[in-house]
N, C-alpha and C positions, 0 to 999 in steps of 0.2 A: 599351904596352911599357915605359914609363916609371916606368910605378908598380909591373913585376915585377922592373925593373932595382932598384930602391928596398928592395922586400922580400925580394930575392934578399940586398940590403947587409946587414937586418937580423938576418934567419937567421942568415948568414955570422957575425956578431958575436955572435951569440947564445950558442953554448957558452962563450964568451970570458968575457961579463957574468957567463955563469950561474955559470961556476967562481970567478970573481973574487968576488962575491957567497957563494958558498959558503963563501971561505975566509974573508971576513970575517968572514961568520955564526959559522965556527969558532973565530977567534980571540977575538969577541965570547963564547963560551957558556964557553971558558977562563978567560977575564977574570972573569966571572959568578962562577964554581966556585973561584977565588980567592980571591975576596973574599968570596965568604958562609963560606968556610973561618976568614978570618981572622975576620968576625962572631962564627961559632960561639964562638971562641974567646974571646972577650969575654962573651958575654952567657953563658955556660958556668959562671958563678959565683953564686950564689942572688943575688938583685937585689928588689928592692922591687915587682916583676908578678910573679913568678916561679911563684907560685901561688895561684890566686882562691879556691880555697876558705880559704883561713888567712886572707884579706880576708873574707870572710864570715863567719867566725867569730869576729872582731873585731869587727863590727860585732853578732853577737849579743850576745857576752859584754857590750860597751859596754849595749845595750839592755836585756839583766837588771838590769842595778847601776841604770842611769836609771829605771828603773819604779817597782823597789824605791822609790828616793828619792822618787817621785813619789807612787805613791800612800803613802806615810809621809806626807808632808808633806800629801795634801791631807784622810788623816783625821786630821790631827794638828788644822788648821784648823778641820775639820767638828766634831769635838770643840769646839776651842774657843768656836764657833760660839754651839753646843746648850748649853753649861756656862757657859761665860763667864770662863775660866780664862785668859785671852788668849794670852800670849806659852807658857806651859808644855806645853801640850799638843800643841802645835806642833814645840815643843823635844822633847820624848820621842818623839813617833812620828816626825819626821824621823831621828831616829838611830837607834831601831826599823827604819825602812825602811830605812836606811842599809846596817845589820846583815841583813838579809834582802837585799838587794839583792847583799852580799859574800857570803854564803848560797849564792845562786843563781848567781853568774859559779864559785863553786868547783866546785858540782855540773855545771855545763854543761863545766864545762873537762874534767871528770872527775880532780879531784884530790882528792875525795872522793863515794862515790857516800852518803853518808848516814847514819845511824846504822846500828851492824852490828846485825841482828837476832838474830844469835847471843849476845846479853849478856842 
């Protein structure tokens, strides 16, 4: 009888807990709804994540120009290699690739698509 006396106490308190818990929950999800309001409003200004593909495309366009440079420079080497021209052949096809490398970030960027075939 003791332990219906007990769970008789619980019940009793029960609506009590549950509405109290209720309203906190509510004033809790208010609180919430505030504050991601004032968030929005912050991060609401283009920002430096704002959007992954324009990082993406940064890192192409960087990769065009680095290639270019790259392979200029290493037939510039190989030339000089094969010829024995040392320092000049090196010096021209790096800045050949140079040039191809600024080439290829223009066309990727699409601020020229290439020569017009209508000439």
């Amino acid at each position: 009888m003791a332990a219906d006396t007990r769970e008789g106490g619980k019940n009793g308190n029960r609506p009590d807990e549950e509405a109290a818990l209720s309203a906190r929950l509510q004033r809790l999800g208010e609180r919430l709804a505030q504050h991601r309001g004032t968030n929005r409003n912050v991060e609401a200004g283009p920002g430096p994540g704002s959007d992954p593909s324009a990082i993406a495309r940064g890192f192409r366009l960087s990769a065009e120009l680095v290639a270019g440079v790259l392979v200029g420079a290493f037939i510039g080497w190989a030339i000089d290699r094969w010829l024995g021209i040392s320092p000049w052949g090196m010096i021209v096809f790096l800045l050949l690739g140079f040039a191809a490398g600024v080439v290829n970030v223009i066309r990727a960027a699409g601020v020229s698509g290439g020569p017009d075939p209508k000439q």
